[in-house]
Phi, psi and omega in degrees: 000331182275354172267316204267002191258085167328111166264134215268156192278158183281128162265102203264152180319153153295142174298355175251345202254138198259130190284157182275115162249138172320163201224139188262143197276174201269163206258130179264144193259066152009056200296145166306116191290068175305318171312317178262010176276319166305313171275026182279285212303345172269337166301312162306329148210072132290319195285000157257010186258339186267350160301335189263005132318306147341271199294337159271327169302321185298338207261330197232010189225133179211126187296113206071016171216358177089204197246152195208126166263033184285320162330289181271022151247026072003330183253351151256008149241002165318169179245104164125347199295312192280333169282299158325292189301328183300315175303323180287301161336279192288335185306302179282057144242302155348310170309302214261303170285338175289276196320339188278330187269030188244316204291315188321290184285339180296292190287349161275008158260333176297301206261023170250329189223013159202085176275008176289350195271342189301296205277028164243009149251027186239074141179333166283323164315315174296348205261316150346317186263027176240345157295145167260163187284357154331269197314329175300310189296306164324302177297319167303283174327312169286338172279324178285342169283309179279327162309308167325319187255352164261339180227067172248013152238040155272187184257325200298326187298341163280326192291317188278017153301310232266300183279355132295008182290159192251025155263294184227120187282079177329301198303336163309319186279333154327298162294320168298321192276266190005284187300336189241015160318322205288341212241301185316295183313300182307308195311314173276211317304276198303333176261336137335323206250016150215036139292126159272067182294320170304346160217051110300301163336297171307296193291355179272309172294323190293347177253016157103025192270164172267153171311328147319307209269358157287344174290283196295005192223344201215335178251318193292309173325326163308311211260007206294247192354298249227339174257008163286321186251013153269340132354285217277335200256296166321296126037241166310327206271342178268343151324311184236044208242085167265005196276303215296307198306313182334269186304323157287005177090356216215145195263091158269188215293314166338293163302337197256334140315338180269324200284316170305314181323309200273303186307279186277086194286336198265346184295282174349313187286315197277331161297321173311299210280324187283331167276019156262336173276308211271355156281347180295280183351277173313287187312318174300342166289315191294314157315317220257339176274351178288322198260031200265172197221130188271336148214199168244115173322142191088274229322123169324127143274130182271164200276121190274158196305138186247125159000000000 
């Protein structure tokens, strides 16, 4: 029956003749909601712009004498103002170089020849934050009270003269890389964790590299983000750290802003503001050194001229 059932023949158009086409249905476009993403983004930053508008008119404005900047040309003859930032300055880079070189190699040994080991150093790292820095510090303080007096016919009675000096408070840094394990740890765990560093590792020893030079040539290069932002985190906290110094006694830039606050309150207001740019600052190189790219993977290199 199906042989026999007619079918109709193909008619091909006329050369005049016009075909019927479907009209493509029309594509509807998603406008974006620009009003609350602007009115989001304008609350967020009012709520950080405007105190510190507020705190430089308070800084440059006196009520019945008009506006005056005396307050900030006032803070390069402050006593102690170049001496406290210099002292914050070298503690984080000091900090900043101790956590990486303690972290750098734990976790790139973790994760190339045990990794059953990543979570308890992920939890010995992590253990800072469940101290508060009181207690930390309290517990520093009682060691340093005591080493003097238990060990002054040691070799040990100079170190702990030697890591209290008060030009630069070794103990500080100590204690600050403590305090900023936890924030080191995350930033390389997440660049470690999206790295194939074992066979980067590898293919770097099979072509004969030695192990310095697979860290300094082949894992650290990788690692250019994640040692910017644990840098960017170390950094502000030490920047911005006041209980441990407070309390062990010795003046960075924190401390010497609080100490100042009350006799010179506009000074005091205009130094805030002035280490918040110069912590703005900084961290934008350390960002801006994280993310810079020294070529583009595939891309030709071009060749240079020859002599």
């Amino acid at each position: 029956m199906a042989a026999m059932t007619p079918t109709a023949p193909d008619v091909a158009p006329e050369p005049g003749a016009r075909t019927a086409e479907r009209a493509p249905a029309p594509v509807r476009i998603r406008r974006r909601p620009r009003l609350w993403r602007g009115l989001v983004l304008g609350l967020g930053g009012a709520y950080f712009l405007v105190p510190l508008v507020a705190s430089f008119v308070f800084t440059v404005h006196t009520p019945g004498q008009g506006v005056s900047f005396e307050a900030y040309t006032a803070l390069l003859s402050a006593d102690g103002f170049t001496e406290s930032l210099l002292l914050s300055l070298g503690l984080a880079a000091a900090t900043i170089a101790l956590a990486l070189l303690l972290a750098v190699p734990a976790l790139v040994a973790v994760r190339l020849g045990a990794p059953r080991l990543r979570p308890v150093v992920e939890v010995l790292c992590t253990l800072p934050l469940v101290v508060p820095p009181i207690a930390l510090v309290t517990g520093i303080g009682t060691v340093l009270r005591w080493g003097p007096d238990h060990l002054s016919r040691t070799p040990l009675y100079q170190t702990f003269l030697a890591v209290q000096n008060e030009d630069f408070p070794f103990v500080l840094v100590l204690a600050y890389t403590v305090m900023a394990l936890p924030f080191v740890h995350r930033s390389l765990d997440a660049g470690l964790r999206a790295v194939d560093v074992p066979t980067l590792a590898e293919a770097a020893r099979n072509c004969g590299a030695s192990w310095p030079y697979v860290m300094l040539r082949v894992v650290l290069p990788n690692l250019r983000s994640s040692l910017a932002g644990a840098a960017f985190l170390t950094l502000a906290l030490v920047l911005g750290e006041f209980t441990t110094a407070s309390v062990l006694g010795f003046r960075p830039f924190a401390v010497w802003i609080v100490s100042i606050s009350g006799a010179q309150a506009r000074v005091s207001v205009a130094v805030s503001l002035l280490s918040l740019l110069i912590t703005w600052l900084l961290l934008l190189v350390l960002s801006r050194a994280g993310t810079a790219q020294t070529g583009t993977p595939g891309a030709p290199r071009t060749s240079r001229k020859e002599s």
